[in-house]
C-alpha atoms as one frame of an Amber mdcrd trajectory, in Angstrom:
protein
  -7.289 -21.111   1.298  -8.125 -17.520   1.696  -7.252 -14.274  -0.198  -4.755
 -13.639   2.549  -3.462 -16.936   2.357  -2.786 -17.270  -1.206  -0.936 -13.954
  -1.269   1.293 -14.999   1.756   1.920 -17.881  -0.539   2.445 -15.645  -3.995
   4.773 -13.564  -1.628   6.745 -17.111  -0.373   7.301 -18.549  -3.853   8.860
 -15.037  -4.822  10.982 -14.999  -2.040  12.168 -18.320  -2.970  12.935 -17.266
  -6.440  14.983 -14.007  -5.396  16.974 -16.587  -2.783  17.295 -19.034  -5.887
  18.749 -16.291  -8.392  20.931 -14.342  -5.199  22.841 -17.732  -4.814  23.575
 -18.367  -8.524  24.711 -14.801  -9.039  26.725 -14.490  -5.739  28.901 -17.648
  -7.365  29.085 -16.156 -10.106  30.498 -12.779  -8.653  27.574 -11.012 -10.865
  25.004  -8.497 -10.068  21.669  -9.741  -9.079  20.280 -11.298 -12.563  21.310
  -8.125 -13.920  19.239  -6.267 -11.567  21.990  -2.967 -10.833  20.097  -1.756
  -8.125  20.723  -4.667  -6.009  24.510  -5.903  -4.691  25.673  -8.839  -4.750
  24.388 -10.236  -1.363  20.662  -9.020  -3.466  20.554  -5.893  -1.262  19.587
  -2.367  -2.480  21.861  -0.336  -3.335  22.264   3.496  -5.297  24.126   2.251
  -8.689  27.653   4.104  -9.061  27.204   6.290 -12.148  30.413   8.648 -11.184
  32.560   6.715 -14.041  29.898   7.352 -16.879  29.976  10.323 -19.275  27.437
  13.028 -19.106  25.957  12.833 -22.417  22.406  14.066 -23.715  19.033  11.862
 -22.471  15.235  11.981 -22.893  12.653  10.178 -22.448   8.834   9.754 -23.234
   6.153   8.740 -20.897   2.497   8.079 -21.634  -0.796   7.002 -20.030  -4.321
   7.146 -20.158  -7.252   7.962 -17.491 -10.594   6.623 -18.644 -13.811   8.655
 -17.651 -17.076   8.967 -18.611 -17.792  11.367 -21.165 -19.847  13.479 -19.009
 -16.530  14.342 -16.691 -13.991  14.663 -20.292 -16.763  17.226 -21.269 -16.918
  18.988 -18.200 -12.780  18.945 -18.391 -12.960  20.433 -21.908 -15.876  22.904
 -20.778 -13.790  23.816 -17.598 -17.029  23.192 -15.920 -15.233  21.886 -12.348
 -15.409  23.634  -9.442 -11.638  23.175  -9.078 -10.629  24.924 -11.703  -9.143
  24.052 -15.145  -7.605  20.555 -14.759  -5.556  20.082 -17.499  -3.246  23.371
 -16.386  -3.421  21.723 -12.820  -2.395  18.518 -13.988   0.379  19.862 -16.608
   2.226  21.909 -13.959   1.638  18.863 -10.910   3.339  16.413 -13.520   6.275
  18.581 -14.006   6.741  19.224 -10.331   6.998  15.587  -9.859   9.603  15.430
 -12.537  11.624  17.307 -10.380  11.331  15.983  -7.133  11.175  11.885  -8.461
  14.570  11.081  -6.667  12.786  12.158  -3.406   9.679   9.410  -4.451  11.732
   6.858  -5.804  14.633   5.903  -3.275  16.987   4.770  -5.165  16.696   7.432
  -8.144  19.545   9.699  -8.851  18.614  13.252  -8.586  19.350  15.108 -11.600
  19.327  18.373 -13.225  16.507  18.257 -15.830  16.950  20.787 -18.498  13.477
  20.438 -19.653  10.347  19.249 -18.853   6.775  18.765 -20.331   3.351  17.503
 -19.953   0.296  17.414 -22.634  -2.733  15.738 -23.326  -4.735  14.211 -25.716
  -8.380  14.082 -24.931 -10.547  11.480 -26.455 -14.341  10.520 -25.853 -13.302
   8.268 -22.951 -10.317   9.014 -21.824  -7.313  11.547 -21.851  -3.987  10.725
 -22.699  -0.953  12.133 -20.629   2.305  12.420 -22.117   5.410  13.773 -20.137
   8.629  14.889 -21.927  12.040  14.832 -19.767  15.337  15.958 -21.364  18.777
  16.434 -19.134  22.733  16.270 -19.819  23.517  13.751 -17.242  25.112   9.987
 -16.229  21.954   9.004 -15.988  18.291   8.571 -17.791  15.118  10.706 -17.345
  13.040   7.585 -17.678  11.822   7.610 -13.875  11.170  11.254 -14.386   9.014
  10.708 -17.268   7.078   8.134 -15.745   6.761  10.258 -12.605   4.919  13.065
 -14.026   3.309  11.334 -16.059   1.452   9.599 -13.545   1.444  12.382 -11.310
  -0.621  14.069 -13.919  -3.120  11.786 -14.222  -3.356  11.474 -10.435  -4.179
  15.480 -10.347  -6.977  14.515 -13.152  -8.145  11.807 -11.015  -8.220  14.403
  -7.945  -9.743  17.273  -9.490 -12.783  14.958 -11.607 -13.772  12.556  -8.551
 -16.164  14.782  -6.767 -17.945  13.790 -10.108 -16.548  10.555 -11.202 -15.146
   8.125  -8.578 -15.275   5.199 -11.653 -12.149   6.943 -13.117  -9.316   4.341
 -14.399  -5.302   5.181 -14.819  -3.998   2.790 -16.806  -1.545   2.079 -19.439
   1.995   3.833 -17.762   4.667   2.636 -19.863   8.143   4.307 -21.142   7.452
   4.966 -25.048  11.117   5.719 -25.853  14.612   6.978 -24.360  17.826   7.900
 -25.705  20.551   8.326 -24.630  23.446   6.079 -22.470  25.208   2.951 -22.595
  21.683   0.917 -23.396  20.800   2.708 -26.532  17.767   4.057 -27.641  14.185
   2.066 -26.841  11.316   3.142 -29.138   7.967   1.241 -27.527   6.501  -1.093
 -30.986   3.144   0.429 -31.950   1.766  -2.776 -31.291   2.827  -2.704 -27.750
   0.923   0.849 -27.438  -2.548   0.109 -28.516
């Protein structure tokens, strides 16, 4: 069978699965295997947070763009024709904290309070952390993640007229807290 055919077939079994867990949940009178952004006939759907308390929320992005060291010297030298990447990147990633609920369609906008993006660099690779803190019914985690990999997206941008081998890799949530879940600390482990 051929690529195109085996993803077709990927694509069926999943379908199946979604139909499977639908059913069980629609006699059940439950969400969508817990899924809240899906109703109980398993269409999307904005999640009602009008009932929930404003209360205090961050949360902690990070991931990594591999390079050569060639293009993490000429980032540390400033040596691009584009200018100084890491100031490019830093303010790109907390633009896209602010506009994720226009990428993401069914993110609640929200009122960040604050917003940040650093870097670690290391001989092959940079590490992109994004900050997002707000006083909302909802989490900052999608805004995290946004500029997070936003910022590593304005790395990739700004280094490929040098390096087109560049790898992003590694986007994951490190921790949240805030809300009815708790706080989430990623396990070192899980972090390599």
């Amino acid at each position: 069978m051929s690529g195109l055919g085996d993803s077709w077939l990927v694509e069926s079994e999943m379908a199946d699965t979604l139909t499977d867990v639908i059913e069980s949940s629609n006699e059940s009178g439950s969400h969508v295997s817990g899924l809240t952004h899906l109703d109980h006939q398993g269409q999307a759907r904005m999640v009602d947070v009008g009932a929930k308390q404003p209360s205090q929320r961050r949360a902690v992005a990070r991931c990594k763009i591999f390079m050569s060291p060639a293009t993490i010297a000429a980032v540390t030298n400033q040596d691009l024709k584009k200018g100084d990447v890491l100031a490019v990147a830093r303010i790109a990633g907390i633009q896209a904290a602010k506009r994720t609920s226009d990428l993401i369609p069914l993110c609640h906008p929200v009122m960040l309070t604050s917003t940040s993006v650093s870097f670690e660099i290391a001989d092959d690779h940079i590490v992109v952390e994004a900050h997002a803190e707000v006083f909302e019914r909802t989490g900052v985690e999608m805004e995290a993640l946004c500029a997070c990999s936003v910022a590593a997206l304005t790395i990739y941008d700004m280094c490929k007229a040098i390096d087109k081998s560049m790898v992003i890799g590694e986007l994951a949530l490190w921790e949240k807290t805030g809300g009815a879940s708790g706080p989430y600390r990623r396990a070192l482990e899980q972090g390599k």
